[in-house]
RODO-2510 file (C-alpha; in nm, 4 decimals, decimal comma):
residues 304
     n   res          X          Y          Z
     1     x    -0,6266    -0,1747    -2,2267
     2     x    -0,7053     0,0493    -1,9582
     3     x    -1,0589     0,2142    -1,8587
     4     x    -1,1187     0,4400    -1,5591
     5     x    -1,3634     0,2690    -1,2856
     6     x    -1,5230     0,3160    -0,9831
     7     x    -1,6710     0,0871    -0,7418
     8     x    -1,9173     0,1076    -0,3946
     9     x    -1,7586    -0,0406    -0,0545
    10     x    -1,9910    -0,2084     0,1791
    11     x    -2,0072     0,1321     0,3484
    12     x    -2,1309     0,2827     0,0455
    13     x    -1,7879     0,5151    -0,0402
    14     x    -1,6932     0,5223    -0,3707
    15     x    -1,3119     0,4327    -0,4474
    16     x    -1,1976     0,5106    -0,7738
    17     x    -0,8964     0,4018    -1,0079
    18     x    -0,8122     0,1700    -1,3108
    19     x    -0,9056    -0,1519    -1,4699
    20     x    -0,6364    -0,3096    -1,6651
    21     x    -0,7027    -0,5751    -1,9216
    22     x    -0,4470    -0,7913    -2,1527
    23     x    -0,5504    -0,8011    -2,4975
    24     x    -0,8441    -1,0482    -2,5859
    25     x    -0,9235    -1,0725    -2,2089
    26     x    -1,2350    -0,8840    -2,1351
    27     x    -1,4635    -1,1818    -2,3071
    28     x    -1,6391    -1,4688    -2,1666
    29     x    -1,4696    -1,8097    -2,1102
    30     x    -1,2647    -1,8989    -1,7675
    31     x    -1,1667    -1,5436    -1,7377
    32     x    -0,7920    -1,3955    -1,6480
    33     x    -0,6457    -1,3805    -1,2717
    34     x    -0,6725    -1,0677    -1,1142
    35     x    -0,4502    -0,8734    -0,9094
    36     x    -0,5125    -0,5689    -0,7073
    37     x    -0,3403    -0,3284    -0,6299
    38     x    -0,3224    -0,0052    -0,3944
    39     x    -0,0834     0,2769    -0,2912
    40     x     0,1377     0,3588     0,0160
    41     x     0,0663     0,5905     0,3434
    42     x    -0,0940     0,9354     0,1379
    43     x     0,0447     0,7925    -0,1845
    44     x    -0,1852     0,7959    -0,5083
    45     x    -0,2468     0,5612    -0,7850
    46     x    -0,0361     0,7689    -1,0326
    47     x     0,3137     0,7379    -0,8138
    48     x     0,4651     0,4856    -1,0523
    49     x     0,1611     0,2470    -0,9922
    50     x     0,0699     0,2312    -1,3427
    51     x     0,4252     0,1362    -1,4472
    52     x     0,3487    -0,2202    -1,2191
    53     x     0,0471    -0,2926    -1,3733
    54     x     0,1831    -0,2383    -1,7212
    55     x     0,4104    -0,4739    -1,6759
    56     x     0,1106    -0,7132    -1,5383
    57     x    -0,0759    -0,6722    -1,8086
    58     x     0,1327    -0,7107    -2,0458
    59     x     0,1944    -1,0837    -1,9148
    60     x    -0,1581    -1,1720    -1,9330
    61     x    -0,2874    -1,0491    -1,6182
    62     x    -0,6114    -0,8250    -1,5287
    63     x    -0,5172    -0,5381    -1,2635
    64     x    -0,7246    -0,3026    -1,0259
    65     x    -0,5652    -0,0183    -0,9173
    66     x    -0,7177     0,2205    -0,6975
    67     x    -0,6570     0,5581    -0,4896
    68     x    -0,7453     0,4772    -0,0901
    69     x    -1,0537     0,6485     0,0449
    70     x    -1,0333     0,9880     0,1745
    71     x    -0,7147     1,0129    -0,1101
    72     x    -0,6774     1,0670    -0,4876
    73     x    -0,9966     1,0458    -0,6676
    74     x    -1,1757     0,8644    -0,4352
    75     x    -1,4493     0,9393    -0,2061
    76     x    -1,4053     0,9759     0,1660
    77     x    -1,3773     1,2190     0,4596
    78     x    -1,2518     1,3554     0,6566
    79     x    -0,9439     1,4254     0,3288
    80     x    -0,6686     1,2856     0,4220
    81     x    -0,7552     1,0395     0,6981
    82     x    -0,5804     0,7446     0,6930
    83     x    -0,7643     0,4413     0,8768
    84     x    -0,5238     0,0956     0,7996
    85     x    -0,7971    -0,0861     0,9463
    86     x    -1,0473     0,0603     0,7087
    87     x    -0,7954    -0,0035     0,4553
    88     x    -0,7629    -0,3310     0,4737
    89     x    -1,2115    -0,3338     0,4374
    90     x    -1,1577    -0,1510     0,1531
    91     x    -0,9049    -0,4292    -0,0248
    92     x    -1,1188    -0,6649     0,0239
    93     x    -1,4431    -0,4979    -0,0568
    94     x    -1,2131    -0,4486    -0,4208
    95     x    -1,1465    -0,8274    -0,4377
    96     x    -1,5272    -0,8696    -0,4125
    97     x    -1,5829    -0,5974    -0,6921
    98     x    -1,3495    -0,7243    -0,9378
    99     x    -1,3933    -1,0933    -0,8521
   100     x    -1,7328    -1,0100    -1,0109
   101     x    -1,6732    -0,8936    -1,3331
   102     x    -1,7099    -1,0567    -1,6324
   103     x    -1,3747    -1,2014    -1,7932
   104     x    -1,2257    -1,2453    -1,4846
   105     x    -1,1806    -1,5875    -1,2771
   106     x    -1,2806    -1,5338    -0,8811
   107     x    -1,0569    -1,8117    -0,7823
   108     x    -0,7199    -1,6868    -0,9488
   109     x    -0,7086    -1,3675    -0,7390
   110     x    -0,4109    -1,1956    -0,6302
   111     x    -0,3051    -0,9075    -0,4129
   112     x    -0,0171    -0,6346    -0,4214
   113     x     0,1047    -0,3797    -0,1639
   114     x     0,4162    -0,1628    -0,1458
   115     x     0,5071     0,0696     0,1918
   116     x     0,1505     0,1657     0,4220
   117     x    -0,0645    -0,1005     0,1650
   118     x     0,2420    -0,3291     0,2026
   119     x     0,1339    -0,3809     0,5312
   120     x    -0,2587    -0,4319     0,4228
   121     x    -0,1728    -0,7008     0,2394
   122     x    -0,0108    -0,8818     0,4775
   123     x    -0,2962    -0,8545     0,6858
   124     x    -0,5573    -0,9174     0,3907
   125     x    -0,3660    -1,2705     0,2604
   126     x    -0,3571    -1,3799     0,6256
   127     x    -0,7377    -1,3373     0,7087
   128     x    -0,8628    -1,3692     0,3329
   129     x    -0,8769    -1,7051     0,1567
   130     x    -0,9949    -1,5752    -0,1589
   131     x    -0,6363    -1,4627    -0,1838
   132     x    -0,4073    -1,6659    -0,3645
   133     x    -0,0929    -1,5088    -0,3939
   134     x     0,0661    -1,2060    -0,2388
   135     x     0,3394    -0,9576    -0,2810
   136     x     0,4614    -0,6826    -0,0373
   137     x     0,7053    -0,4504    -0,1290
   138     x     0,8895    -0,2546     0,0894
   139     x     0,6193    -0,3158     0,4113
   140     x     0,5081    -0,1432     0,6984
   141     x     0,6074    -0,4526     0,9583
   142     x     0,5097    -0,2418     1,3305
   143     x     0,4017     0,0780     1,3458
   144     x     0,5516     0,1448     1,7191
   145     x     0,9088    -0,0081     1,6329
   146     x     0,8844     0,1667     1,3100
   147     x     0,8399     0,5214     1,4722
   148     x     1,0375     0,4738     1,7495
   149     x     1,3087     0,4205     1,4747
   150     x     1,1764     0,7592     1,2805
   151     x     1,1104     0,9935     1,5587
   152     x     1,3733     1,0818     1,8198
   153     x     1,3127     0,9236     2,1991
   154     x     1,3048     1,2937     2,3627
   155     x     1,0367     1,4065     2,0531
   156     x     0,8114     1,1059     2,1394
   157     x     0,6143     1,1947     2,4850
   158     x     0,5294     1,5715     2,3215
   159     x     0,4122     1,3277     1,9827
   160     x     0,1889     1,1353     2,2260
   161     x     0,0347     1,5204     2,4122
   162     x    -0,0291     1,6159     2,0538
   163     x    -0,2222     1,3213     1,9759
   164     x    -0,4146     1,3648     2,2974
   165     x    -0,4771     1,6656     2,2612
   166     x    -0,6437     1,6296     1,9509
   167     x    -0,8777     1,3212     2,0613
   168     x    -0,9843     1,6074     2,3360
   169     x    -1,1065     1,8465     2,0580
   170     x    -1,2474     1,5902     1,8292
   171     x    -1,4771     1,4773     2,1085
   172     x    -1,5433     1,8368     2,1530
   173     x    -1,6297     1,8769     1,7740
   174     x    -1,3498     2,0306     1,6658
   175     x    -1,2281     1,9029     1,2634
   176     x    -0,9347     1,6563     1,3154
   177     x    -0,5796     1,8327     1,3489
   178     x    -0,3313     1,7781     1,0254
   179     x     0,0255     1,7426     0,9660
   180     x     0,2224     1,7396     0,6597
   181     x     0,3383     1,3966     0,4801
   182     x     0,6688     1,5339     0,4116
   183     x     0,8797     1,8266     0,5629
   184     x     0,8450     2,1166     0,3040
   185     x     1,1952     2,3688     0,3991
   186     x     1,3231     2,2699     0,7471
   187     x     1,3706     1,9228     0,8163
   188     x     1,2762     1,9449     1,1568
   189     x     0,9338     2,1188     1,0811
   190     x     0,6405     1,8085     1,1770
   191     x     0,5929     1,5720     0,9171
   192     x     0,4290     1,2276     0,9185
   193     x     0,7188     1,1235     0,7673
   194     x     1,0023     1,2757     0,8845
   195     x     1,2749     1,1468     0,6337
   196     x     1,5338     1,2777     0,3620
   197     x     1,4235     1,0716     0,0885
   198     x     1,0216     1,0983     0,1505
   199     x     1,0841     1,4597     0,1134
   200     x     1,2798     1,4312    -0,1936
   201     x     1,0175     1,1618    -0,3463
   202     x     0,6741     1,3211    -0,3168
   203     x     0,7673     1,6804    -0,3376
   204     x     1,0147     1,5991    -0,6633
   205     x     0,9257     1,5324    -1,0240
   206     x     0,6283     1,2796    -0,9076
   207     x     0,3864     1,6403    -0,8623
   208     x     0,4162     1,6274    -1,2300
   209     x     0,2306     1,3008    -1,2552
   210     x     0,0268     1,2981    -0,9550
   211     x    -0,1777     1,6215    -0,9252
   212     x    -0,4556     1,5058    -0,6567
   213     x    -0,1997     1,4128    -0,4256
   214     x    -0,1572     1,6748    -0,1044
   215     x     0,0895     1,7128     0,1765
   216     x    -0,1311     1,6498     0,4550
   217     x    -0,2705     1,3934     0,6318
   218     x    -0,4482     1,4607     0,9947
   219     x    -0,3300     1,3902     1,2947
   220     x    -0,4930     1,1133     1,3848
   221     x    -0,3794     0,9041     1,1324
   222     x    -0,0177     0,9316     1,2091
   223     x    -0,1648     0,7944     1,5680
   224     x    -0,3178     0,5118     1,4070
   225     x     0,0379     0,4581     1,2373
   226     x     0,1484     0,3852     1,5495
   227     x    -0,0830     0,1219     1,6942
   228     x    -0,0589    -0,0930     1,3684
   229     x     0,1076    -0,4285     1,3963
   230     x     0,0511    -0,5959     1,0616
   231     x     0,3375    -0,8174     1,0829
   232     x     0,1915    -1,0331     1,3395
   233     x    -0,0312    -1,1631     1,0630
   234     x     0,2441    -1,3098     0,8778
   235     x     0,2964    -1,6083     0,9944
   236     x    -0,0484    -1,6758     0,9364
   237     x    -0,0551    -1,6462     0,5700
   238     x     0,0612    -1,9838     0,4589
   239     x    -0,0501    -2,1645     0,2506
   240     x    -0,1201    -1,8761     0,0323
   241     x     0,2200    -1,8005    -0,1483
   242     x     0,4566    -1,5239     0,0004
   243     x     0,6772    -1,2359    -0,1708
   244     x     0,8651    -0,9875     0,0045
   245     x     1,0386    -0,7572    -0,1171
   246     x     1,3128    -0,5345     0,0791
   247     x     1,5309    -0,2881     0,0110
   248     x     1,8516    -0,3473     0,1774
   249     x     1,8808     0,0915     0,2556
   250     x     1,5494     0,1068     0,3449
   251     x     1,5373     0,3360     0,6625
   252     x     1,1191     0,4386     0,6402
   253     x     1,0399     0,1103     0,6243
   254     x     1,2974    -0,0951     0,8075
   255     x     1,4572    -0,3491     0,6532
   256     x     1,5799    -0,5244     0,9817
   257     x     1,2190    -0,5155     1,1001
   258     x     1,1343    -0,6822     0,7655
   259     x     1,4091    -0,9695     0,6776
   260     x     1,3215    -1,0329     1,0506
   261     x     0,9083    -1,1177     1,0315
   262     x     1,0251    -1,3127     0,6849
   263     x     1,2024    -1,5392     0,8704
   264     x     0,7975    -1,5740     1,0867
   265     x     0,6850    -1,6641     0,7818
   266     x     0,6298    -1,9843     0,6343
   267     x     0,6490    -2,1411     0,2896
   268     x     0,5432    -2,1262     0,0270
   269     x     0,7634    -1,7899     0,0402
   270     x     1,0289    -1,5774    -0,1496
   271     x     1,2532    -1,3079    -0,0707
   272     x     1,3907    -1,0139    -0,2875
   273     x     1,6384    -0,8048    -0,1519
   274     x     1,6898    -0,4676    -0,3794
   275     x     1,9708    -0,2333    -0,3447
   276     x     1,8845     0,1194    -0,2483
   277     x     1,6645     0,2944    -0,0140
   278     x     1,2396     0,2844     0,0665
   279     x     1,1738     0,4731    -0,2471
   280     x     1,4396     0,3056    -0,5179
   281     x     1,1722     0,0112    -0,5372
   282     x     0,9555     0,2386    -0,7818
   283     x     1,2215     0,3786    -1,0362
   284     x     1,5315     0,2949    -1,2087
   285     x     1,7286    -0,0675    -1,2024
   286     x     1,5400    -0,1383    -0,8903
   287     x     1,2419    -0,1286    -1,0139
   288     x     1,3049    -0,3161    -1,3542
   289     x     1,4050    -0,6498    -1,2065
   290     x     1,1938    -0,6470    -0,8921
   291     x     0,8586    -0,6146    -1,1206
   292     x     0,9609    -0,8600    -1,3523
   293     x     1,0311    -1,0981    -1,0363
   294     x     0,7019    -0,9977    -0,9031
   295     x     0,5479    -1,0557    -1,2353
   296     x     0,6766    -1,4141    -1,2518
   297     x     0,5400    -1,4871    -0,8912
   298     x     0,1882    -1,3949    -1,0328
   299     x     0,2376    -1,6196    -1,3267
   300     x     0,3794    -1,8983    -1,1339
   301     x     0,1075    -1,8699    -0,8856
   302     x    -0,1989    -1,7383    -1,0733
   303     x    -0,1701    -1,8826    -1,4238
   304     x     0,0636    -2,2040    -1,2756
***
């Protein structure tokens, strides 16, 4: 069963998504775990995040899902500003909303990330002990190593003018510059995300499914990108239970960056490695067995 929700952050923004319940689980009693559940940098609740929590539900589990402020169908402003920091508030402002709803159990709560939120919930398990089992699929592990690795050396210093230029005309008053997600015609047109396959994945067949999603972020956040080092939380998550999940083409995302800070982390832990690239993880063969692996790891963890 799945109803439409909405629910107040401590800042009073309004983050809206889905509340997933397995059958007979919405009564009194001890209540079901929970896991929730967010999207990617820009990404909305309707790329393939529904196809997850189906398969979560159907094992028993409650899931929140939820479109990231300033994204989606959520509140927040200014559109398309993407704070990890604020992020990462936001997660754990939705533990505290759906640890409080009747049916569900507060201490069998569980967390899941994939790409940008992949990151969050590294950050979240690590600092949140209300959090008893994590996944992160396909995460964000630096932001600087991961755009040095995206954006050529001699492209870098005119990336760093534009962003302070910008912080000159915000302090001026001036609305926050954009850029686009995703390159729309010429690949070396500015894009947040300046690769083949993001290109190919959010301006493909997904625009079918997810009609509040838009190719544009602002400036800034791409700035923030870069000063975001979630994987120096992770070998501070322990004791709270561990899986990663990488895909061995990854090259938004990389995987070398990622089997690296697994190898930080300590147990109780698991790693998955998929075949494929970033965006494989969501579709196909890839995305069959790595959600029933990621459904066990709740079950083992959250239902024991």
């Amino acid at each position: 069963m799945r109803e439409d929700v909405g629910f107040r952050t401590e800042d009073g923004t309004t983050l809206r998504g889905w509340l997933y319940r397995p059958d007979g689980g919405d009564g009194d009693g001890d209540g079901t775990p929970l896991v929730v559940m967010a999207h990617g940098f820009s990404a909305t609740k309707e790329m393939y995040l529904d196809d997850f929590a189906d398969v979560f539900v159907a094992a028993g589990l409650s899931v929140l899902v939820y479109d990231n402020r300033n994204l989606g169908e959520s509140e927040g402003g200014p559109r398309g500003e993407i704070d990890p920091w604020q992020q990462v508030r936001d997660y754990r402002d939705a533990i505290t909303w759906g640890s409080a709803l009747p049916g569900i159990d507060p201490a069998r709560v569980g967390i899941w990330g994939s790409s940008y939120s992949g990151a969050h919930v590294l950050v979240v398990a690590a600092i949140d002990r209300r959090v008893r089992c994590v996944v992160a699929q396909v995460p964000l592990i630096s932001g600087l190593e991961n755009a040095r690795r995206l954006i050529r050396a001699d492209h870098f210093a005119g990336l760093r003018a534009m962003f302070d230029a910008d912080r000159v005309s915000r302090y001026a008053g001036g609305a926050p510059a954009t850029i686009k997600v995703a390159y729309e015609d010429d690949p070396a047109e500015p894009s947040a995300l300046p690769t083949a396959d993001t290109h190919d994945f959010f301006l493909g067949p997904i625009l079918d499914r997810a009609k509040t999603w838009r190719n544009e972020v602002t400036l800034r956040s791409v700035e923030l990108f870069t000063e975001y080092e979630p994987g120096d939380y992770i070998d501070k998550i322990s004791p709270t239970p561990l899986l990663l999940v990488v895909a061995a083409g990854d090259h938004l995302t990389v995987a070398d960056l990622t089997t690296a800070a697994y190898e930080r982390a300590r147990e109780p832990k698991k790693l998955l490695v998929l075949p494929g690239g970033h965006f494989d993880a969501y579709v196909g063969d890839a995305f069959t067995r790595s959600s029933a692996v990621q459904r066990d790891w709740f079950l083992e963890h959250l239902l024991g």
